[in-house]
C-alpha positions as CSV (number, residue, x, y, z in Angstrom):
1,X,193.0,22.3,117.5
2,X,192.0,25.8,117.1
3,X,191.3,27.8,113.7
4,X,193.5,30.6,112.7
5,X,191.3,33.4,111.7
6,X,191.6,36.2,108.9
7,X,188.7,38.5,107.7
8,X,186.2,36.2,110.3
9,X,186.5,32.9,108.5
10,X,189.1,30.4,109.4
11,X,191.5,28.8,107.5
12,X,190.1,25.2,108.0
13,X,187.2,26.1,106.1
14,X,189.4,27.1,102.6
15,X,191.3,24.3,103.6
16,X,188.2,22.0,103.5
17,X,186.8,23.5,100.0
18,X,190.5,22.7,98.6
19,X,191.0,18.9,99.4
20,X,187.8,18.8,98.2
21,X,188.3,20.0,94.8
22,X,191.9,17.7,95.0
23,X,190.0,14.8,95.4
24,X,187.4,15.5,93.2
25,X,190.4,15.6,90.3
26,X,192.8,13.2,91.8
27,X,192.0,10.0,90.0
28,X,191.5,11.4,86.6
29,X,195.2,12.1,87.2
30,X,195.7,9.4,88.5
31,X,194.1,7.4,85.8
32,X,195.6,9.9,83.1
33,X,199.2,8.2,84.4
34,X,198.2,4.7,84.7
35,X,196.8,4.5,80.8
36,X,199.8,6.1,79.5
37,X,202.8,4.8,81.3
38,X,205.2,8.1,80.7
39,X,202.1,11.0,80.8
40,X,200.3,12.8,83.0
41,X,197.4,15.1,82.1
42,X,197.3,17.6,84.5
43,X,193.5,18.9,83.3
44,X,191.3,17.7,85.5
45,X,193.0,20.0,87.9
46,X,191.7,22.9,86.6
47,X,187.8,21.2,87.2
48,X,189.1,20.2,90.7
49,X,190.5,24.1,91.4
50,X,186.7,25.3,89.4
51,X,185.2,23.1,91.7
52,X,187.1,23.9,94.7
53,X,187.1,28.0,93.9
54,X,182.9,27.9,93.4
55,X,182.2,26.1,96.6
56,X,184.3,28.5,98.7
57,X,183.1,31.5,97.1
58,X,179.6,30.3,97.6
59,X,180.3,28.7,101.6
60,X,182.6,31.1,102.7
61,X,182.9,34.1,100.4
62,X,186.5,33.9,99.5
63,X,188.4,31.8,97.4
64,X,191.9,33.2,98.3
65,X,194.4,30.0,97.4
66,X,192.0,27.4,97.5
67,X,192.8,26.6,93.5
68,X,196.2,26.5,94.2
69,X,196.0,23.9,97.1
70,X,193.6,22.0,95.4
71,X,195.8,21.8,92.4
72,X,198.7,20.6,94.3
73,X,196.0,18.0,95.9
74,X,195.3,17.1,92.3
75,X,198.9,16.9,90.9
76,X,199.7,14.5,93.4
77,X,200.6,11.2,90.5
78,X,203.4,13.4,89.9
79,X,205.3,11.6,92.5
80,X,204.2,8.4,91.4
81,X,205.8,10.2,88.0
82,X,208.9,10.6,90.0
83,X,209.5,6.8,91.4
84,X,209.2,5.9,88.0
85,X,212.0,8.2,86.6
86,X,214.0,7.9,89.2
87,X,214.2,4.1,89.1
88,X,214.8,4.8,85.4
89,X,217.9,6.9,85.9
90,X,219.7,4.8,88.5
91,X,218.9,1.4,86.5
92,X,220.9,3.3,83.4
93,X,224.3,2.8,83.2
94,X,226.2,6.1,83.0
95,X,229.0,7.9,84.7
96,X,228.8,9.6,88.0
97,X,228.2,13.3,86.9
98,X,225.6,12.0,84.0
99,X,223.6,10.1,86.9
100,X,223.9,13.2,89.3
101,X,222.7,16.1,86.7
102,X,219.8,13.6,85.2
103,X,218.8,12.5,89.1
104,X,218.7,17.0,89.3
105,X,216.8,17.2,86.5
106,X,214.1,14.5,87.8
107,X,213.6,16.8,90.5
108,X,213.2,19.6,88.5
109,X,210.8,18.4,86.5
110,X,208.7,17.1,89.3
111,X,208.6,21.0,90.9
112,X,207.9,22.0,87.7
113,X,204.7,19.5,87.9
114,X,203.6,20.4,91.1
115,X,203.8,24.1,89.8
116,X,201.9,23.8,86.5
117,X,199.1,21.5,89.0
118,X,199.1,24.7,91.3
119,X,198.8,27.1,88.7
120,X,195.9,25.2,86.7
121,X,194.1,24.8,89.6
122,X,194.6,28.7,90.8
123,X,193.0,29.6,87.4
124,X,190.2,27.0,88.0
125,X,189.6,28.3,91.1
126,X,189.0,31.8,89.9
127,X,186.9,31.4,87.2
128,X,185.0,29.2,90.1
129,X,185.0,31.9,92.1
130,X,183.6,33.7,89.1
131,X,180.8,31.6,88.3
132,X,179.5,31.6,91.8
133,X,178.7,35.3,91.5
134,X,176.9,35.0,88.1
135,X,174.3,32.7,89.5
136,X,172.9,35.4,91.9
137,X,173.5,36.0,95.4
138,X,176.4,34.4,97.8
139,X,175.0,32.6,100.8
140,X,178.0,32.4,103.0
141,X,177.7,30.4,106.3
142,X,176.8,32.0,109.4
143,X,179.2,32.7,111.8
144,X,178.4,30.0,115.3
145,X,179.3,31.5,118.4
């Protein structure tokens, strides 16, 4: 599989920074869901998306998107947070149209997760990005040929 490249570094390498930092936060969340039963603290995403955002900036000198993917990495429970409401709405009881705008609303709520994950980890990832430059010089790796 070849490498899409922009500005000299490929895509892979972003790519590699950001699951990073999704795993690195994924079972806090994870954990965050399992103690409570009905919540899900989406905060470790923005250490994930820091984490994610300083190690690119360092390794390859940009950081363009690598919080956001890394937060989505990181907000994965909320689809474990979706099985769960789900079952709870069809196991209700209700009309057709009550079960068909609450099933719509499930949805929404779970876009509206994986949103508020990508957006948390975007900001991690800049002030990341940030940090990196305030501890002196950026060593980014060496192009091989």
């Amino acid at each position: 599989m070849t490498d899409i490249k922009i500005n000299s570094q490929s895509i892979s390498e972003r790519w590699k920074y950001a699951i990073l930092g999704g795993l690195a936060s994924l079972p806090f969340t994870m954990a965050s869901y399992w103690q409570s039963g009905s919540e899900i603290s989406i905060t470790p995403v923005l250490f994930g998306g820091l984490f994610a955002g300083y190690l690119a900036k360092r390794r390859v000198g940009e950081n363009r998107g690598v919080g956001a993917r890394a937060g989505l990495i990181g907000g994965l429970p909320v689809l474990w947070m979706l099985s769960d409401m789900l079952s709870a709405v069809i196991e209700i009881p209700n009309p057709l149209w009550f079960s068909v705008v609450s099933v719509g609303m499930v949805f929404g709520i779970t876009i509206l997760g994986f949103g508020m994950s990508a957006l948390l980890g975007e900001i991690g990832g800049r002030i990341g990005s940030w940090l990196s430059t305030r501890g002196g010089r950026i060593y980014p790796t060496r192009a091989s040929s």
